[in-house]
C-alpha positions as CSV (number, residue, x, y, z in Angstrom):
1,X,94.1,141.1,101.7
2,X,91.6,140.9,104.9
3,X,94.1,141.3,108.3
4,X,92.3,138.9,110.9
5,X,94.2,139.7,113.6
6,X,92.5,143.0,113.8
7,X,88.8,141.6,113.1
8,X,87.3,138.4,111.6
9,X,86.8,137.6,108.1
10,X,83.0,137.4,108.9
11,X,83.9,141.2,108.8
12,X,84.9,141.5,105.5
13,X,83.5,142.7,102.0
14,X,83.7,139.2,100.6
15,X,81.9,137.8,103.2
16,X,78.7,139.8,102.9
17,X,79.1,138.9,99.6
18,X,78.3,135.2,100.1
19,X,75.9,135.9,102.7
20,X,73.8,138.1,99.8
21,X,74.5,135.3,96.9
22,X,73.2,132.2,99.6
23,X,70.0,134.2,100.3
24,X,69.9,135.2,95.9
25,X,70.5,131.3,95.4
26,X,68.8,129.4,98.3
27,X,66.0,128.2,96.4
28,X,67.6,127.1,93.3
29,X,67.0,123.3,92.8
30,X,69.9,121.3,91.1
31,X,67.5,119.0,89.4
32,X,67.1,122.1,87.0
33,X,70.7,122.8,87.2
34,X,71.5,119.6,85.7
35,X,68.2,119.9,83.2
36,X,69.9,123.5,82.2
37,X,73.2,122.1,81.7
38,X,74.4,118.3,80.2
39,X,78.0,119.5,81.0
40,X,77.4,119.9,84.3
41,X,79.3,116.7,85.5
42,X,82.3,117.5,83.3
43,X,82.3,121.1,84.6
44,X,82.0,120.1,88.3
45,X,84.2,117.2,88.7
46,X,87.9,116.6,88.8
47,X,90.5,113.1,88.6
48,X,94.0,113.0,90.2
49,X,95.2,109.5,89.6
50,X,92.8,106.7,90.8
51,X,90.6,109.1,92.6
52,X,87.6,111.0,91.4
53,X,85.5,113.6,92.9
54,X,82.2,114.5,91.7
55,X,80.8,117.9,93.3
56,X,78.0,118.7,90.9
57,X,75.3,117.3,92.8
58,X,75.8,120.7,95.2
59,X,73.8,123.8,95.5
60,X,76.6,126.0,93.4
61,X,76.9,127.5,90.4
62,X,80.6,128.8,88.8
63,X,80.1,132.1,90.8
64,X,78.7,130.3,93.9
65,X,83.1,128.7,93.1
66,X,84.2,132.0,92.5
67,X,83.0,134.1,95.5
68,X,84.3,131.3,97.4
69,X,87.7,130.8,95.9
70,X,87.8,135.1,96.2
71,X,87.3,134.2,100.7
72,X,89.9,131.6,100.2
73,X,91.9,134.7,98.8
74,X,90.8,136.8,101.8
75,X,91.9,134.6,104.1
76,X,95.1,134.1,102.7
77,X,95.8,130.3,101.5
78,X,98.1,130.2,99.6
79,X,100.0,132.1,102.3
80,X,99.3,129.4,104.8
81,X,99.8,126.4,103.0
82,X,103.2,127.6,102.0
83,X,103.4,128.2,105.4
84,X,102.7,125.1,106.8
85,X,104.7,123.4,103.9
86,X,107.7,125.3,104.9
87,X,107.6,124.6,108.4
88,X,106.7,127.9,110.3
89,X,105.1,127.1,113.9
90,X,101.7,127.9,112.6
91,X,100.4,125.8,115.5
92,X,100.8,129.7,117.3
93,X,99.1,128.2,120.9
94,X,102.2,125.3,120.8
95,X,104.8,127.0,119.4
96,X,105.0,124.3,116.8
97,X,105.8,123.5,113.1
98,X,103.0,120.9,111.4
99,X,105.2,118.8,109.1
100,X,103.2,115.6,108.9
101,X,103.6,116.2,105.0
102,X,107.1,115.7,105.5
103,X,106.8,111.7,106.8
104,X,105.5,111.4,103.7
105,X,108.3,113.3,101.4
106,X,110.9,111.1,98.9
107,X,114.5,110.6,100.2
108,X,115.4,112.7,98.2
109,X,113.9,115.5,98.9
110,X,114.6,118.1,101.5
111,X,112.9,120.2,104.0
112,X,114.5,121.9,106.7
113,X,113.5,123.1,109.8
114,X,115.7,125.4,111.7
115,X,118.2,124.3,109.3
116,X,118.1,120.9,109.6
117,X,116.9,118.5,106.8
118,X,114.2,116.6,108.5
119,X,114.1,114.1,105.3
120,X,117.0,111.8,106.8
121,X,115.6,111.3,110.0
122,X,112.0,110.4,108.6
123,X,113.9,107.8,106.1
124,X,116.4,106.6,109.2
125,X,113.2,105.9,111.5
126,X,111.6,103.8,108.6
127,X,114.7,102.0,108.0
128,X,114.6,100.8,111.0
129,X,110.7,99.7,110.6
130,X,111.4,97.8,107.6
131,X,114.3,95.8,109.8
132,X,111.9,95.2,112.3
133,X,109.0,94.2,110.5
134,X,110.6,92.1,107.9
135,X,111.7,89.9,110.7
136,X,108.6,89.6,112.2
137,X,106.6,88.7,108.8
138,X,109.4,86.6,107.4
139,X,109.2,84.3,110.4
140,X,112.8,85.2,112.0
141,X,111.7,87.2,115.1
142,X,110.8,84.8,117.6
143,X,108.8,84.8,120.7
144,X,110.4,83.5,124.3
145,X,109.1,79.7,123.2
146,X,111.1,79.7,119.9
147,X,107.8,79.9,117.7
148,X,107.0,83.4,115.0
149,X,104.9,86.2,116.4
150,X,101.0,85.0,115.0
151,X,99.3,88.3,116.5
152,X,99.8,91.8,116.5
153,X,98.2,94.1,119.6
154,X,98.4,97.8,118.8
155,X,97.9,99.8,122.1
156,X,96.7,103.0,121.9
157,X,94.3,105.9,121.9
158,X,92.9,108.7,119.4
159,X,95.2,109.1,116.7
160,X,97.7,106.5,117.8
161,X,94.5,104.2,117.0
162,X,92.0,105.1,114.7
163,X,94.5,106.0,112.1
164,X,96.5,102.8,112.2
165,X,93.0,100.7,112.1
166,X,91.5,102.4,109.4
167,X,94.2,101.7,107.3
168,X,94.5,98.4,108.4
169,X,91.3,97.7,108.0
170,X,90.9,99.5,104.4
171,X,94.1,97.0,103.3
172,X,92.9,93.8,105.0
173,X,93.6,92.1,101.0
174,X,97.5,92.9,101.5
175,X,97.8,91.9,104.6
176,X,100.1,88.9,105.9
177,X,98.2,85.7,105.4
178,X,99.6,84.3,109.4
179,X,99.6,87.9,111.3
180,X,96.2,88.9,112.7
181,X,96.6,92.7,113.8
182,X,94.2,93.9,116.8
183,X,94.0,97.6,118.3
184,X,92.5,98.3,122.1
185,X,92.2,101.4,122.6
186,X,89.3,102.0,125.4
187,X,90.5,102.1,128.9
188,X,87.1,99.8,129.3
189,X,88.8,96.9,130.4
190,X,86.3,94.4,128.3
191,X,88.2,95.9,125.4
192,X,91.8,94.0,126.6
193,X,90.3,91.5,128.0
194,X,88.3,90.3,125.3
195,X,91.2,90.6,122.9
196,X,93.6,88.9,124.6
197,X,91.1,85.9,125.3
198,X,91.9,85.2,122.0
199,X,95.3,85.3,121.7
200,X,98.7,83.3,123.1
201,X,101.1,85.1,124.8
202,X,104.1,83.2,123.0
203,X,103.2,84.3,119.4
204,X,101.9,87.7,120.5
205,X,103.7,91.1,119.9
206,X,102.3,94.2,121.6
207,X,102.8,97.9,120.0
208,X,102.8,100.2,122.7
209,X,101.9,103.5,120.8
210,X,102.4,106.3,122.8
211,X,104.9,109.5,121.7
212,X,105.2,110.6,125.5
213,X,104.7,107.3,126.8
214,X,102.4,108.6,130.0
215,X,99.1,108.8,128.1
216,X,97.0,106.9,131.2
217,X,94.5,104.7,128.9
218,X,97.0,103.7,127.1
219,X,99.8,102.9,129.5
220,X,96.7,101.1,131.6
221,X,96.5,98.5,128.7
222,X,100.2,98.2,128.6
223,X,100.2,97.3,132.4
224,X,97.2,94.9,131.8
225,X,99.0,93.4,128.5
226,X,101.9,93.1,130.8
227,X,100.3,91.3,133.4
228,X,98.6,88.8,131.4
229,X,101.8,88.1,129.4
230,X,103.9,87.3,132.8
231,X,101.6,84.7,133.9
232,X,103.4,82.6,130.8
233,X,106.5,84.1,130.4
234,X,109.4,86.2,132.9
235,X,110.7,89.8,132.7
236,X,113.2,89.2,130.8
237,X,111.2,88.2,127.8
238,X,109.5,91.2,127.4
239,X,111.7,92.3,124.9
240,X,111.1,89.7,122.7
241,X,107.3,91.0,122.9
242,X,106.8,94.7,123.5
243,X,108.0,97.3,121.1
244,X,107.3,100.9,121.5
245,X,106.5,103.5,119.4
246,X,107.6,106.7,121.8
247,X,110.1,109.1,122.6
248,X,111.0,109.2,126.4
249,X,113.8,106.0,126.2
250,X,113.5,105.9,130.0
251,X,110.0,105.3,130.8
252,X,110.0,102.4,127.7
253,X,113.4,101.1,129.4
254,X,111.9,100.7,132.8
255,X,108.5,99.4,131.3
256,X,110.9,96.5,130.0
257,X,111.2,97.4,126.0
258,X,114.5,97.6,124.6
259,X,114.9,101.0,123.2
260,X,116.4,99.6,120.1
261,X,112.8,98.9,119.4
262,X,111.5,102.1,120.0
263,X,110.9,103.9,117.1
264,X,110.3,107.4,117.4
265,X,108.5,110.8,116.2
266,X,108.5,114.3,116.4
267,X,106.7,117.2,117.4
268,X,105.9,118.6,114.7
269,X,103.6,115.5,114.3
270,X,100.1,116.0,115.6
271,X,98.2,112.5,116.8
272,X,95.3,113.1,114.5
273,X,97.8,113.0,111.5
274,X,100.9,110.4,112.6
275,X,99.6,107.5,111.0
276,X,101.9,108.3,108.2
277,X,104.8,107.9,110.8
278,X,106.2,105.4,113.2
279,X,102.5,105.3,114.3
280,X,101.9,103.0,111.4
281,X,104.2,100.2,112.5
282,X,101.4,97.9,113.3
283,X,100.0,98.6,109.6
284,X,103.4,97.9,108.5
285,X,103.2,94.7,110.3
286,X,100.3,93.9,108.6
287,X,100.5,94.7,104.7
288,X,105.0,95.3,104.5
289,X,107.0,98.1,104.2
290,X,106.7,98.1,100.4
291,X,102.8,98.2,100.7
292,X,103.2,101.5,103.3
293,X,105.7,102.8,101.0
294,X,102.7,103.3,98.2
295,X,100.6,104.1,101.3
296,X,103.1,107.4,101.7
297,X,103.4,107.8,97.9
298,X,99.5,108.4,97.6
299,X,99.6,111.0,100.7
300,X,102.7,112.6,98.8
301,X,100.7,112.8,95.6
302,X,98.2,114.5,97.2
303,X,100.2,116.4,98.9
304,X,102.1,117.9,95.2
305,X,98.6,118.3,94.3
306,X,97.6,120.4,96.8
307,X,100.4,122.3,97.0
308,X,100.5,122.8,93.7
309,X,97.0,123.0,91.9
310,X,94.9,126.5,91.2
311,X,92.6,126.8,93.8
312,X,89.7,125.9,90.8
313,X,91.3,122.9,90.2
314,X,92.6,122.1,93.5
315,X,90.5,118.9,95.4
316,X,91.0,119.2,99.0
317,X,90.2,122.9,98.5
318,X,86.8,122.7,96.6
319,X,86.0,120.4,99.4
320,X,86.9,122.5,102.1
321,X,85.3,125.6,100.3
322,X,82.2,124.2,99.4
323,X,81.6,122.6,103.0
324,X,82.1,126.2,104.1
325,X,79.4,127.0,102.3
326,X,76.7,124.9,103.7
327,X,78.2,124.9,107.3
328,X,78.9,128.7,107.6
329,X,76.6,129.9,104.8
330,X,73.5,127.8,105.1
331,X,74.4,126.8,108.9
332,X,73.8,123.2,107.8
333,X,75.6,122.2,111.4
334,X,76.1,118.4,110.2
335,X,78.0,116.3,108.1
336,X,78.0,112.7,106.7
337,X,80.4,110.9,105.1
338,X,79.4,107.0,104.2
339,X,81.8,104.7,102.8
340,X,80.5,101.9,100.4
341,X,82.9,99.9,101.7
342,X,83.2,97.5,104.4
343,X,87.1,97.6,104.5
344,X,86.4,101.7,104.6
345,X,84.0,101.5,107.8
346,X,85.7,103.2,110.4
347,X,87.1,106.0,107.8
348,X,83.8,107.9,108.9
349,X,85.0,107.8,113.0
350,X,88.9,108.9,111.6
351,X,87.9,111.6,109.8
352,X,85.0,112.9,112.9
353,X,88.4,112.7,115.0
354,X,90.4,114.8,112.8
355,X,88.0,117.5,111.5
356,X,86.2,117.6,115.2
357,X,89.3,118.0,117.2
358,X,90.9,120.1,114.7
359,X,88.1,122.7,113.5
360,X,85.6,122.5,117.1
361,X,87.0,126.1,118.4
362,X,85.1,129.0,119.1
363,X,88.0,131.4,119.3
364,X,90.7,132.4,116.7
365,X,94.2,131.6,116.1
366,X,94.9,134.9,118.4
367,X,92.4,134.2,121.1
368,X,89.2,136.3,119.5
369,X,86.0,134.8,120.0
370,X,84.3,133.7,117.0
371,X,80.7,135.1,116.1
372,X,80.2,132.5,113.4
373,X,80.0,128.8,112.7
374,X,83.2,126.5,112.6
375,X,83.5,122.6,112.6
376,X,80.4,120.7,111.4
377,X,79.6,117.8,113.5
378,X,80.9,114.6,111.5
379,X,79.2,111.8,111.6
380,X,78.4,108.5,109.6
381,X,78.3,104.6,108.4
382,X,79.5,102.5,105.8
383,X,76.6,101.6,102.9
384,X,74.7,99.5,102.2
385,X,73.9,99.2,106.0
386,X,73.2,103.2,106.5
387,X,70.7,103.0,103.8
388,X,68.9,100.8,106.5
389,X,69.7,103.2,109.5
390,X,69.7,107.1,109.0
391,X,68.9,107.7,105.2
392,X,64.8,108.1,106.0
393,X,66.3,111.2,107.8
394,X,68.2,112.5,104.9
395,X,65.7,112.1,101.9
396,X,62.9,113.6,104.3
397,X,63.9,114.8,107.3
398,X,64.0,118.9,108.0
399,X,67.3,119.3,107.9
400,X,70.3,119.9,105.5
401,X,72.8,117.1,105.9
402,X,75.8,117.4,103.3
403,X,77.1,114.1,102.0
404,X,80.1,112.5,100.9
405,X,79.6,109.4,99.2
406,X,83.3,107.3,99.0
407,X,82.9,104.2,96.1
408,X,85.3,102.2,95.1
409,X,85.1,101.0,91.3
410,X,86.6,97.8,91.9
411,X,86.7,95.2,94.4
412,X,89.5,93.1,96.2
413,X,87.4,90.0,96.7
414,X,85.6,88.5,93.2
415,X,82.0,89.0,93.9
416,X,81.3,90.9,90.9
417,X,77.6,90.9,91.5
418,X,77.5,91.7,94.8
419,X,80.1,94.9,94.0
420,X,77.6,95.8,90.8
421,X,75.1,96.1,93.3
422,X,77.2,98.3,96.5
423,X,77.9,100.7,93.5
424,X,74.6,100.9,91.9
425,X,73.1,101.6,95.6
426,X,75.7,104.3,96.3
427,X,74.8,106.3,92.9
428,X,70.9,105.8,93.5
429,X,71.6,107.2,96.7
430,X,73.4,110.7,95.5
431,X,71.0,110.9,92.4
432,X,67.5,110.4,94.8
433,X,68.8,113.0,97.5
434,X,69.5,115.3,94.9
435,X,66.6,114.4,92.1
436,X,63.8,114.4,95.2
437,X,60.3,112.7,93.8
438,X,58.2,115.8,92.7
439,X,54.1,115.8,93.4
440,X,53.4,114.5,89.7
441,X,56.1,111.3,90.0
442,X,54.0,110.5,93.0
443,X,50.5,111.1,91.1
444,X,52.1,108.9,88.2
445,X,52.6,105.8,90.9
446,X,49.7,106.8,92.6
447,X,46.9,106.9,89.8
448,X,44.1,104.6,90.7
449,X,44.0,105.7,94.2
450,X,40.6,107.6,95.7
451,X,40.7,111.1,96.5
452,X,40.7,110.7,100.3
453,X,43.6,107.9,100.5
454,X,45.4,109.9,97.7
455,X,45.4,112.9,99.9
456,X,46.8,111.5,102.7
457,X,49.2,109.2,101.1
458,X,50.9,111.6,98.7
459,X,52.8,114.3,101.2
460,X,53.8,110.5,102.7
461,X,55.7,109.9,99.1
462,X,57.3,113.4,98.3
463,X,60.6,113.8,98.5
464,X,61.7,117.4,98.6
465,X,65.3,116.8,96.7
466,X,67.9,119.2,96.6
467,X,70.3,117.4,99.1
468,X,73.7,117.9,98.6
469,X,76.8,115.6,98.0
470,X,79.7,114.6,96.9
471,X,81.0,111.3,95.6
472,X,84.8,110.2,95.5
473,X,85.2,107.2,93.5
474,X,88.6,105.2,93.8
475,X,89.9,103.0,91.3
476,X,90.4,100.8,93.9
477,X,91.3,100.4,97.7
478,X,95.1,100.4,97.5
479,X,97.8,101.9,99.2
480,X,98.4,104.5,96.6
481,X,94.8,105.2,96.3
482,X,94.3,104.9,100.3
483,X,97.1,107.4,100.9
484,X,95.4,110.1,98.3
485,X,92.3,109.7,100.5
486,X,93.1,109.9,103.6
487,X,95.9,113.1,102.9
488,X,92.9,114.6,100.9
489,X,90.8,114.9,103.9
490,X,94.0,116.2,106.1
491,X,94.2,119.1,103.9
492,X,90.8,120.2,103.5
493,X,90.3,120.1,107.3
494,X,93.5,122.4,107.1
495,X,92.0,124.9,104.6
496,X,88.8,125.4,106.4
497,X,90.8,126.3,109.8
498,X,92.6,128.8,108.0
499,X,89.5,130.6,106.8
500,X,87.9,130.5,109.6
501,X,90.7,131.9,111.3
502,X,91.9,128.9,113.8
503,X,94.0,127.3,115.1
504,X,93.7,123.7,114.1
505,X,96.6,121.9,115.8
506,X,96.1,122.3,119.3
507,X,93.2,120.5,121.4
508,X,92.6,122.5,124.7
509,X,89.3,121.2,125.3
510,X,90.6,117.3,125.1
511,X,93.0,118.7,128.2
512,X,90.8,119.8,130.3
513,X,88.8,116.5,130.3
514,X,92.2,114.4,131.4
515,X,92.4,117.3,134.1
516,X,89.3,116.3,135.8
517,X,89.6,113.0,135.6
518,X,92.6,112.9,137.3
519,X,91.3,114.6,140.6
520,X,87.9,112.8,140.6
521,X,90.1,108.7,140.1
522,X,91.2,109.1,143.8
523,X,88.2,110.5,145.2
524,X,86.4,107.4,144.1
525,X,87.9,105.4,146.6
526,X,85.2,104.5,149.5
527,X,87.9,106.3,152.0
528,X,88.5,109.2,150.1
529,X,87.6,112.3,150.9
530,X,85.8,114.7,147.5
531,X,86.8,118.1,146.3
532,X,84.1,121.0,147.7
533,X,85.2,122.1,143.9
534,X,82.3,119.5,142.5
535,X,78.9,120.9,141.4
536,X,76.4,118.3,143.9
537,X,75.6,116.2,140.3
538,X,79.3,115.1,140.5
539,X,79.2,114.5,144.1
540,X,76.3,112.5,143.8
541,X,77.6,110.5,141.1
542,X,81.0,109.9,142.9
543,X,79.0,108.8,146.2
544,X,76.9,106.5,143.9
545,X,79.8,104.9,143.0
546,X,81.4,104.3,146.2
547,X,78.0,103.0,147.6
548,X,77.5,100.3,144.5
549,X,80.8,99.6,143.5
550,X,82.0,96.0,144.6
């Protein structure tokens, strides 16, 4: 086994290996693939409950699999899973366990972490959520004018918001008929403002989601949400209108929250991955405790099917492995994921959060730099519409944009034809980028044409093919199916850090940002006086904005 803490993988045998069979293989063309081989969707596809994935519309063959699963070996996986599922600090930089798997464990289960059973504590904290939330969706929590909380305002930032809104968005169909759930997030105040325009401060509940309770944009909101909601109501009925999700019980006392309604997590929860904790309370507003119990049970049955599966047969790892091989391998830098669905439309900004701010390091787990590619940039929209946007780009641009198509077999809402047609598109859409439209299907549309216009029409009408993808086709958009999804992603972004060698629970360069920001807020006062520390474009911009501003 390769020891990276005494040279990178990029450094060992296996890796030349894949380096030799990308430059033996680059020119094969999976139209012929397919041609060559009717099994080839059998062979290259694999189901775990109500969720499918299709990989055989990618530039691999078995041994393309096998060179990769021998990396995987390299790199040690299995080591690290069991490492991470064990709860060793494998965040190295933070000195920190990463158990989000464990929010999503049975009660009766057990994991223990410096000899305590972490299992009671996750089960005691949603306890208490199901109280809560019961109350507020049966009708008995009341706001300070004796009427039932109407709206839901989640405030927060990063993970504290874009996983909670995905999956509130994704499970709009189970949601409480009277609750409308909102998130604000941006520090932009147009973003609090216009939300709370449409609300009334005596059937509105605010989720302050913050685990330190300090992070500035969120805390900002809170102040604003505060401000508006006194204008109605007095201090003392704050309480009946501001929970917290946090752990520091004094800064949520003197904010005004009674801590009984602060429901806590743990640091061995990353942002990018707590949606599956107290995070989730506004999502539990929204669809009940029973609907975010399924939620946890799909993460969980990923989770025994990561853990458990042969790396062959394993989902999350193909994924990760075969991403590897474009990104690294084929230095394909990008990476799209559409949704065809409009419940599943910000799944595509969740998933750039967590793979981006996991997997964008340029050194290793022990501070090496890295001499190879690691994070792809993620990026993408929900179909139909992208077809519309960005797909000219992918069937005939230059570059090499890996796909993930996400389909769901069935719809929530009745239109049958309209759902015929959202799946039919997302098919067309793997089978054109990886059929192409070779010179003689263009001749054979083309044939009455004069030499001249034919010439200058045809290159207009190829379509080189040979686009990569993969398509995961749900059942459904349930809970269950929802939680396999999202946990699926979670663990392929984990396998890919490990072969690359990084660390990817820590977020350094998100730090540094804050950092700054906090020494230029002050200096933008018109009496301030700027740091000499400022390159002259940030001087300029800071004396721009003390000359315009107001």
């Amino acid at each position: 086994m390769f020891d990276d803490s005494k040279a990178g993988i990029n450094h060992s045998p296996i890796w030349a290996k894949l380096h030799q069979h990308q430059r033996a293989t680059r020119f094969m063309q999976m139209r012929e693939l397919f041609h060559a081989d009717p099994q080839r969707f059998k062979r290259f596809s694999l189901q775990l409950d109500g969720l499918l994935l299709d990989y055989s519309k990618n530039r691999i063959t078995e041994r393309t699999l096998e060179l990769l699963i021998d990396l995987a070996r390299e790199a040690d996986l299995p080591g690290w899973m069991t490492r991470m599922r064990e709860g060793e600090r494998i965040n190295v930089s933070e000195k920190r366990s990463v158990l989000h798997t464990a929010l999503r464990l049975p009660q009766q289960e057990s994991l223990l972490l410096d000899g305590e059973d972490v299992v009671p504590a996750v089960h005691e904290v949603l306890q208490r959520m199901r109280v809560f939330t019961d109350k507020v969706r049966s009708g008995q929590w009341l706001g300070y004018t004796g009427q039932p909380i109407r709206a839901v305002v989640n405030l927060g930032i990063g993970g504290s918001d874009l996983g909670p809104l995905v999956v509130q968005e994704a499970l709009a169909a189970y949601s409480h008929p009277d609750l409308t759930v909102h998130f604000v997030s941006n520090v932009d105040g147009q973003h609090i403002a216009r939300t709370l325009q449409q609300l009334d401060p005596a059937t509105t509940l605010f989720v302050i989601a913050s685990k330190s309770f300090t992070t500035p944009e969120t805390l900002l909101n809170a102040e604003a949400a505060k401000a508006w909601f006194l204008r109605s109501a007095s201090q003392a009925d704050i309480a009946r209108h501001f929970v917290a999700v946090s752990t520091n019980a004094a800064a949520v006392s003197a904010f005004g929250i009674d801590t009984e309604h602060m429901y806590g997590f743990w640091d061995w929860v990353g942002g990018r991955y707590s949606v599956w904790s107290a995070i989730g309370l506004s999502v539990m507003l929204s669809i009940g405790y029973d609907n975010f119990r399924e939620f946890l049970d799909g993460g969980y049955a990923m989770d025994q099917h990561f853990f458990g599966a042969p790396l062959d047969g394993n989902i999350p790892v193909l994924l990760a492995l075969i991403g590897i091989w474009y990104n690294t391998f084929y230095q394909a830098h990008t990476h799209a994921i559409m949704p065809y669905d409009h419940g599943l439309r910000r799944l595509p900004a969740h998933i750039q959060q967590l793979d981006m701010e996991s997997n964008g390091k340029r050194v290793g787990r022990f501070g090496e730099p890295l001499d190879f590619d690691t994070g792809p940039v993620i990026w993408g929209e929900e179909g139909a519409n992208s077809q519309h946007a960005f797909f000219q780009l992918l069937h005939q641009g230059t570059r090499l944009v890996p796909c993930d198509f996400i389909v769901p077999m069935n719809s929530h809402y009745g239109l049958e034809q309209q759902h015929r047609v959202l799946v039919a598109n997302c098919f067309a859409q793997s089978e054109a980028l990886m059929r192409g439209k070779s010179e003689a299907e263009v001749m054979a549309e083309l044939p009455d044409l004069p030499g001249e216009e034919l010439d200058m029409l045809l290159p207009q009408k190829l379509f080189p093919g040979n686009q990569p993808s993969n398509t995961i086709a749900l059942e459904k958009v349930t809970p269950y199916n929802l939680g396999m999804l999202m946990a699926m992603y979670e663990h392929k972004v984990f396998v890919q850090g490990v072969i690359w060698g990084i660390n990817s629970f820590d977020q350094w360069g998100v730090e540094y940002g804050k950092q700054l920001a906090r020494r230029i807020l002050p200096e933008l006062d018109a009496a301030a006086v700027s740091s000499a520390e400022h390159d002259s474009s940030t001087l300029g911009l800071i004396r721009h904005f003390r000359k315009t501003h107001g």
